[in-house]
mmCIF file of the N, C-alpha and C atoms, coordinates in Angstrom:
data_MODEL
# 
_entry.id   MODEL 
# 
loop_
_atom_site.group_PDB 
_atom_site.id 
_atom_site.type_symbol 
_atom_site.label_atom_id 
_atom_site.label_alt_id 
_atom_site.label_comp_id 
_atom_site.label_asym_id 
_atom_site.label_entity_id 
_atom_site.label_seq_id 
_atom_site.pdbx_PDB_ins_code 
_atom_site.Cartn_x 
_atom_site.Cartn_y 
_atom_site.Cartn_z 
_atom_site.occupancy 
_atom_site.B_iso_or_equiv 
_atom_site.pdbx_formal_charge 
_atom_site.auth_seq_id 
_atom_site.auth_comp_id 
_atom_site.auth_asym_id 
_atom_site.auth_atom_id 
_atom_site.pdbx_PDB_model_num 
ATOM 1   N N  . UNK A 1 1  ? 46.467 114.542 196.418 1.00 0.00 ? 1  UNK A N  1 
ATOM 2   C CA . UNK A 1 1  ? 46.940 115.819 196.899 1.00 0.00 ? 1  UNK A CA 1 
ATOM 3   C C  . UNK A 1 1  ? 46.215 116.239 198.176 1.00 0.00 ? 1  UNK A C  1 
ATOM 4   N N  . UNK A 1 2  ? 44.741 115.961 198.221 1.00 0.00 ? 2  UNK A N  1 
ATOM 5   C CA . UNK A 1 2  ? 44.284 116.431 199.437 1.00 0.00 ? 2  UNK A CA 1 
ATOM 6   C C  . UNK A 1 2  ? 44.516 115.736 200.597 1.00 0.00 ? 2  UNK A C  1 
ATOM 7   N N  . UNK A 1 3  ? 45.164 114.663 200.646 1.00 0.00 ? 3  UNK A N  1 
ATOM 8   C CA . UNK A 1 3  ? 45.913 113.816 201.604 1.00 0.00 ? 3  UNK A CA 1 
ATOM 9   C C  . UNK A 1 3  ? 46.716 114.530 202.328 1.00 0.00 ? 3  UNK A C  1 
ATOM 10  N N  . UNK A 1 4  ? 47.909 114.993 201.195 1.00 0.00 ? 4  UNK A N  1 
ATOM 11  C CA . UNK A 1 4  ? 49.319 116.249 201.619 1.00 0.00 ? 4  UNK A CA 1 
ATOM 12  C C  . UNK A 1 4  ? 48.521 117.255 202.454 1.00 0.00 ? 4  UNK A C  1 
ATOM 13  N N  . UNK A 1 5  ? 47.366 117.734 201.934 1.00 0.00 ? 5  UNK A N  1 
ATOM 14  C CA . UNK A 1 5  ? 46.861 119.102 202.609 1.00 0.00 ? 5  UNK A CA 1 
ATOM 15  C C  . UNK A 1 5  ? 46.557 118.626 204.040 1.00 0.00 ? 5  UNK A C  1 
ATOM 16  N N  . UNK A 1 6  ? 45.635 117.638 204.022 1.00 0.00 ? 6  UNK A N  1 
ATOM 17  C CA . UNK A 1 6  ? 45.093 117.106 205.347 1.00 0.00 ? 6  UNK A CA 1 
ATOM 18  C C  . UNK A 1 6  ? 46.530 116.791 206.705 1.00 0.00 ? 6  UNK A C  1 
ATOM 19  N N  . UNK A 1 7  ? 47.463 115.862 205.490 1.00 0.00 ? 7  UNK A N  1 
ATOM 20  C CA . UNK A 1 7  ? 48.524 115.882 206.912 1.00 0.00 ? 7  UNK A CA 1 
ATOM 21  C C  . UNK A 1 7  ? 49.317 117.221 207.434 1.00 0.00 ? 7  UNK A C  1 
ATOM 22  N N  . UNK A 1 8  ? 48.773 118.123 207.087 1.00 0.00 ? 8  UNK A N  1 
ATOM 23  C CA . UNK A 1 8  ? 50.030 119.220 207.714 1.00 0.00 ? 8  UNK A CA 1 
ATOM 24  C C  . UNK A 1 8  ? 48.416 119.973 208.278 1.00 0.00 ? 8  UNK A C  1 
ATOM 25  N N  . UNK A 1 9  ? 47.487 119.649 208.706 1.00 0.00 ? 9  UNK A N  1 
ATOM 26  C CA . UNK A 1 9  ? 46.595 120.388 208.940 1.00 0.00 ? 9  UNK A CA 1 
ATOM 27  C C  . UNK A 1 9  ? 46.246 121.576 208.585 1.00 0.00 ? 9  UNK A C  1 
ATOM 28  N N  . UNK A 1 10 ? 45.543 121.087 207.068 1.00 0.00 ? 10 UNK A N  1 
ATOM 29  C CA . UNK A 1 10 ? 44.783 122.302 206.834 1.00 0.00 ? 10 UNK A CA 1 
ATOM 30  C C  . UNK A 1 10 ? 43.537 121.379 205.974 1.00 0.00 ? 10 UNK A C  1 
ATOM 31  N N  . UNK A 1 11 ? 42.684 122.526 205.133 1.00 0.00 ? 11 UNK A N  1 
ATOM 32  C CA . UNK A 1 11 ? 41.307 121.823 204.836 1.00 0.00 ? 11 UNK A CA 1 
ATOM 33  C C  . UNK A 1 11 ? 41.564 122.132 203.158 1.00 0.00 ? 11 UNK A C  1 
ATOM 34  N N  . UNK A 1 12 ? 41.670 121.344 202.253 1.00 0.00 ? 12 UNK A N  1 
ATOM 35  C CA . UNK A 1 12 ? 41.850 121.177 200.817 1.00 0.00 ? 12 UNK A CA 1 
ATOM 36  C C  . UNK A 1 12 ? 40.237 121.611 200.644 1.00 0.00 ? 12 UNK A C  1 
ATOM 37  N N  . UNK A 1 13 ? 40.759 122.799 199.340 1.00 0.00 ? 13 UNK A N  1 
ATOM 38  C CA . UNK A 1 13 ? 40.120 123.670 198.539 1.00 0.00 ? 13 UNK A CA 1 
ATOM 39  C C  . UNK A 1 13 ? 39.990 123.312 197.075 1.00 0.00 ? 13 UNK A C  1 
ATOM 40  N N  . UNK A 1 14 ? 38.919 122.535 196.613 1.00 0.00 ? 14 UNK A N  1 
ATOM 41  C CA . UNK A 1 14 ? 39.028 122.855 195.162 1.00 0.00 ? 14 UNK A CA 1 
ATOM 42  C C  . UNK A 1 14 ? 38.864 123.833 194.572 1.00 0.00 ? 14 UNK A C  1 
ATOM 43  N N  . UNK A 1 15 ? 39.913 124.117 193.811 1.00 0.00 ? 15 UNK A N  1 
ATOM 44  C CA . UNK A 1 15 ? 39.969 125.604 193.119 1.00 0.00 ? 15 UNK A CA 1 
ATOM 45  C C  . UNK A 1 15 ? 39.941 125.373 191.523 1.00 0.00 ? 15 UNK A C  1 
ATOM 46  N N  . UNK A 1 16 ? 39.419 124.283 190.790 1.00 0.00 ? 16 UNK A N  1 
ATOM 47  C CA . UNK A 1 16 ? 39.128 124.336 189.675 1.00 0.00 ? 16 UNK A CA 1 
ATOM 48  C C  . UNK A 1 16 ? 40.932 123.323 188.871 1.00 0.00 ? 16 UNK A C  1 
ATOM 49  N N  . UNK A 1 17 ? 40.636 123.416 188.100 1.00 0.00 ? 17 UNK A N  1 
ATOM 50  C CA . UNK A 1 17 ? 41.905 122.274 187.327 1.00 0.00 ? 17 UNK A CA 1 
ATOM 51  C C  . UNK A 1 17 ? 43.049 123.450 187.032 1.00 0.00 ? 17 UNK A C  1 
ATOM 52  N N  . UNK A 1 18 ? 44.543 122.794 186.302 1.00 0.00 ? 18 UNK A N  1 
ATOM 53  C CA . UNK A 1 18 ? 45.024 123.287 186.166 1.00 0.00 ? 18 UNK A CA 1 
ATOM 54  C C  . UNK A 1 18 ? 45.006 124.280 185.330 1.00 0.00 ? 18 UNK A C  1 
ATOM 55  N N  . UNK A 1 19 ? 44.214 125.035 184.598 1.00 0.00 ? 19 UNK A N  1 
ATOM 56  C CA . UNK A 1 19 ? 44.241 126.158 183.678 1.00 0.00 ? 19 UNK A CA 1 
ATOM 57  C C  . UNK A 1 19 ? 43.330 126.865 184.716 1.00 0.00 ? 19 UNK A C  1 
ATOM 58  N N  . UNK A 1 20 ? 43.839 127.073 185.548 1.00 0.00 ? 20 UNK A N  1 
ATOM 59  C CA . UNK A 1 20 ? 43.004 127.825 186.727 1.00 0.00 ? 20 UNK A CA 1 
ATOM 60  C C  . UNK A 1 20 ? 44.389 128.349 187.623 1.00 0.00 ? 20 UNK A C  1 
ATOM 61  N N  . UNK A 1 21 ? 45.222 127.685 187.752 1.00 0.00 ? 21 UNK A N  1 
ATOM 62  C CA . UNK A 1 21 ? 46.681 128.129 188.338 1.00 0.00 ? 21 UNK A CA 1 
ATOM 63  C C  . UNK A 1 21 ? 47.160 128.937 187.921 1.00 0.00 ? 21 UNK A C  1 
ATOM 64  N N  . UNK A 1 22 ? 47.442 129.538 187.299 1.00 0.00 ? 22 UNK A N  1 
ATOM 65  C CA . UNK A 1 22 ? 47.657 130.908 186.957 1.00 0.00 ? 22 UNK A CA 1 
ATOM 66  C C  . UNK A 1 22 ? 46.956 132.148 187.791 1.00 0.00 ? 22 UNK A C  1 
ATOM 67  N N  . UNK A 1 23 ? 45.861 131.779 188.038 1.00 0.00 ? 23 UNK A N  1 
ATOM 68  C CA . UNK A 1 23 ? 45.000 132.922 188.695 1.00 0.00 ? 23 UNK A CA 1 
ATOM 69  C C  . UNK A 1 23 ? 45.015 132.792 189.687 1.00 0.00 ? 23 UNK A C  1 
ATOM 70  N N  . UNK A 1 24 ? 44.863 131.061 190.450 1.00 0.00 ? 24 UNK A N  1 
ATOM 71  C CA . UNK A 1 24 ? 45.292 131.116 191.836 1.00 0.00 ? 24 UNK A CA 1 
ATOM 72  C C  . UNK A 1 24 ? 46.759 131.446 192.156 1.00 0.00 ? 24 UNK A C  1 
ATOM 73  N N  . UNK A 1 25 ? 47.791 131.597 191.509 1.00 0.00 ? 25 UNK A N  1 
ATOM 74  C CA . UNK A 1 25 ? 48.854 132.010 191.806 1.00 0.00 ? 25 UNK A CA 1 
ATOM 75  C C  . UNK A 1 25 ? 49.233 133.335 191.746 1.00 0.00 ? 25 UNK A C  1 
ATOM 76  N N  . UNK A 1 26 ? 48.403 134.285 190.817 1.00 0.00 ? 26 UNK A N  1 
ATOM 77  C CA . UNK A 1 26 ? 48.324 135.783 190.917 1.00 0.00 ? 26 UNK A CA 1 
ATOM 78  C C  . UNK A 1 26 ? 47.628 136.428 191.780 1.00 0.00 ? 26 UNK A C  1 
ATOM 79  N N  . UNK A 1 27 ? 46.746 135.467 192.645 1.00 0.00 ? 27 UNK A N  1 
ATOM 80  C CA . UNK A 1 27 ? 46.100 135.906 193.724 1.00 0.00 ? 27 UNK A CA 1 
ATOM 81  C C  . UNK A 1 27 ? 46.690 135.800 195.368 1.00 0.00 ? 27 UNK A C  1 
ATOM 82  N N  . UNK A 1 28 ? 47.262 135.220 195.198 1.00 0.00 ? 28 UNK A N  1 
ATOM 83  C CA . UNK A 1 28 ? 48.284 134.759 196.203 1.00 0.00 ? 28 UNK A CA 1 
ATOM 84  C C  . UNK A 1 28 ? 49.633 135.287 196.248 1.00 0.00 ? 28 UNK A C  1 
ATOM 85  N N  . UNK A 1 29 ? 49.792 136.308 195.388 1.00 0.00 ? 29 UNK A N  1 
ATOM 86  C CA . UNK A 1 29 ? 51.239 136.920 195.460 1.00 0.00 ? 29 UNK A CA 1 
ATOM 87  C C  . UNK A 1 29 ? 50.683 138.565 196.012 1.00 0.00 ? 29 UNK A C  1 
ATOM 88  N N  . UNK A 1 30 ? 49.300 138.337 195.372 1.00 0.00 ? 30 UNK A N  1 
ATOM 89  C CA . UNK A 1 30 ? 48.328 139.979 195.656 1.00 0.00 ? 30 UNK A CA 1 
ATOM 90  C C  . UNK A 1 30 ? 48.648 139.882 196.930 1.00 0.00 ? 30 UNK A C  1 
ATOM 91  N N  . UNK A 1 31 ? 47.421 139.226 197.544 1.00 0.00 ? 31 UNK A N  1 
ATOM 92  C CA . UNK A 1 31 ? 47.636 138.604 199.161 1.00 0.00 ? 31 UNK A CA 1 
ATOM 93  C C  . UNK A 1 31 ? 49.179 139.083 199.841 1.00 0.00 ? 31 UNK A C  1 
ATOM 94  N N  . UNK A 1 32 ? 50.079 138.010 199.201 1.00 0.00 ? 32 UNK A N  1 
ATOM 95  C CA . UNK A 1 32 ? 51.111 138.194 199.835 1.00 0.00 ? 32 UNK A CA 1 
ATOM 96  C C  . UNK A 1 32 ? 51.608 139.405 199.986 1.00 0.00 ? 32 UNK A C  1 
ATOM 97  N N  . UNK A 1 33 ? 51.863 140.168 198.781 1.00 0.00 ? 33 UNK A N  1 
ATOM 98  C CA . UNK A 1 33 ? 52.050 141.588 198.545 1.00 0.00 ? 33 UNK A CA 1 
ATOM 99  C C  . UNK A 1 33 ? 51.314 142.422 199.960 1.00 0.00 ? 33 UNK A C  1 
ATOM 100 N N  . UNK A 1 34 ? 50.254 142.806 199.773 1.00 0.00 ? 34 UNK A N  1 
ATOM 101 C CA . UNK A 1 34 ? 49.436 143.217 200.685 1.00 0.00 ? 34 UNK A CA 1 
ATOM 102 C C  . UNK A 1 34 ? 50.109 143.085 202.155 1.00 0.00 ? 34 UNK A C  1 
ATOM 103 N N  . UNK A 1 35 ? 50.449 141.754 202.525 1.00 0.00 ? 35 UNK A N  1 
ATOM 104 C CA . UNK A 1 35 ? 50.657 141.544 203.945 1.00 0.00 ? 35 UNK A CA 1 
ATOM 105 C C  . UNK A 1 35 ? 52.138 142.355 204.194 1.00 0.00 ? 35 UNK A C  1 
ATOM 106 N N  . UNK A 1 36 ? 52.760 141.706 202.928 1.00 0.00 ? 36 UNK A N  1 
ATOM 107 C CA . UNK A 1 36 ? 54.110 142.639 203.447 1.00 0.00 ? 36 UNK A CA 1 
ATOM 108 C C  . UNK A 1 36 ? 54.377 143.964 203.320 1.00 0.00 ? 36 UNK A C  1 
ATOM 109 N N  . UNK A 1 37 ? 53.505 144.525 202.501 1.00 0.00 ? 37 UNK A N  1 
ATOM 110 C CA . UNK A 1 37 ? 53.092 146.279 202.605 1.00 0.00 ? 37 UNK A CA 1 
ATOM 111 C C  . UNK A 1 37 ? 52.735 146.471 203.930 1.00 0.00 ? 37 UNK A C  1 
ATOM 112 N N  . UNK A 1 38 ? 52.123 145.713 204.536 1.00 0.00 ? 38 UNK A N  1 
ATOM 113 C CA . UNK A 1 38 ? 51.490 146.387 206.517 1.00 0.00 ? 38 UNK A CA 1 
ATOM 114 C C  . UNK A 1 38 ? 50.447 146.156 206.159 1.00 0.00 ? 38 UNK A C  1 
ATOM 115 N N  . UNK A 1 39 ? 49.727 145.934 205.317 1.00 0.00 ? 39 UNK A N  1 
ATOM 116 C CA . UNK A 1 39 ? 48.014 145.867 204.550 1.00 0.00 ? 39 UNK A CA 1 
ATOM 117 C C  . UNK A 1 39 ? 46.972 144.558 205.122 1.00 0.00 ? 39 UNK A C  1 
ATOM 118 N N  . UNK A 1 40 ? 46.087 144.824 205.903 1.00 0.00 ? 40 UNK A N  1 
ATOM 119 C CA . UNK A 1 40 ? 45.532 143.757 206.096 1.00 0.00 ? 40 UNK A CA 1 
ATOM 120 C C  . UNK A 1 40 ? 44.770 142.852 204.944 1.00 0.00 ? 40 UNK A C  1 
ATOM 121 N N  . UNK A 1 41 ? 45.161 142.057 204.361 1.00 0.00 ? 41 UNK A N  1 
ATOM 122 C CA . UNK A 1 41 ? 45.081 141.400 202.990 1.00 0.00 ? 41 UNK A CA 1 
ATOM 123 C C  . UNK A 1 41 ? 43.229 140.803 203.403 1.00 0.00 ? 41 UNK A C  1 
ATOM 124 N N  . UNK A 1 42 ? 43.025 140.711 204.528 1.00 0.00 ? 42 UNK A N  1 
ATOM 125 C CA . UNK A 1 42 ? 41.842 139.599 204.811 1.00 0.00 ? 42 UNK A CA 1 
ATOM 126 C C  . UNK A 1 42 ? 40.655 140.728 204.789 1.00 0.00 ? 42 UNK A C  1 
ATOM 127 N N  . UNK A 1 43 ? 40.726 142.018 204.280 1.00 0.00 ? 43 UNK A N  1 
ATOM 128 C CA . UNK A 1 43 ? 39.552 143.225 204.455 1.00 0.00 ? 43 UNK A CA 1 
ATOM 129 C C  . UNK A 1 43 ? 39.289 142.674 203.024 1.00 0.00 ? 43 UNK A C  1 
ATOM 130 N N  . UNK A 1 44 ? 40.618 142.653 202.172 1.00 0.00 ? 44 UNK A N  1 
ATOM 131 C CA . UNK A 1 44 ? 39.937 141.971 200.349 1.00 0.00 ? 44 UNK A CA 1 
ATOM 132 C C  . UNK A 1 44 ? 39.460 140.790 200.295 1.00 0.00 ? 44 UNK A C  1 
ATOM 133 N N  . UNK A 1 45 ? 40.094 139.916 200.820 1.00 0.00 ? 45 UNK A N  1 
ATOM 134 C CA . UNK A 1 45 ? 40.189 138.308 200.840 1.00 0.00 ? 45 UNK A CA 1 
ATOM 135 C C  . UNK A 1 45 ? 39.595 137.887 202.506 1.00 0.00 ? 45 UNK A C  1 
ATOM 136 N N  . UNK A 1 46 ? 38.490 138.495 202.433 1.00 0.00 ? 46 UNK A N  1 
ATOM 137 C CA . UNK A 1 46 ? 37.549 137.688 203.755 1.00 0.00 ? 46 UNK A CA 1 
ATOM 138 C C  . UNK A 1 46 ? 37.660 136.174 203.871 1.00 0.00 ? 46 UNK A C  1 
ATOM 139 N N  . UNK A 1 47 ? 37.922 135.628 204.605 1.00 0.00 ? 47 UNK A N  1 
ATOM 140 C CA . UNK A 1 47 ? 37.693 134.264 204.845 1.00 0.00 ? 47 UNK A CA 1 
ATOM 141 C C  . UNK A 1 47 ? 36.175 133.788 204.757 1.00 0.00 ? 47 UNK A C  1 
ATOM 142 N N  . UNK A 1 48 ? 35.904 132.201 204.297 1.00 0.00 ? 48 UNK A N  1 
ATOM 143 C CA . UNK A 1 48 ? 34.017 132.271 204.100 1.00 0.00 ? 48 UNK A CA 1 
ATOM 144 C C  . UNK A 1 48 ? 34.213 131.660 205.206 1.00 0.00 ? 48 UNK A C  1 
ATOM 145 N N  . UNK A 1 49 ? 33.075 131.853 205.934 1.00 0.00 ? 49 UNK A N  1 
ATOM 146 C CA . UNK A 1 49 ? 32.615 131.590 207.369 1.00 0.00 ? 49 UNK A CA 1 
ATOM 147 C C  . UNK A 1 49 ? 30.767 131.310 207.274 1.00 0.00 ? 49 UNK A C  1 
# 
């Protein structure tokens, strides 16, 4: 899978196994939510730097 990630340029994240998808997928609709409200989603979800 981190192959797929690498060819479309981006940087593969382990986020734990599948009984963990659920949460990464409720977090990512938050996010999404957020952006399409006008909400800058990245004041909750800082990027790590």
């Amino acid at each position: 899978m981190s192959t797929l990630v690498h060819d479309i340029g981006a940087r593969p994240v382990f986020a734990g196994d599948l009984s963990r998808a659920a949460l990464l997928e409720a977090t990512a609709a938050f996010a999404i939510g957020l952006w399409f409200a006008g909400q800058d989603a990245q004041a909750i979800l800082a990027p790590a730097g």
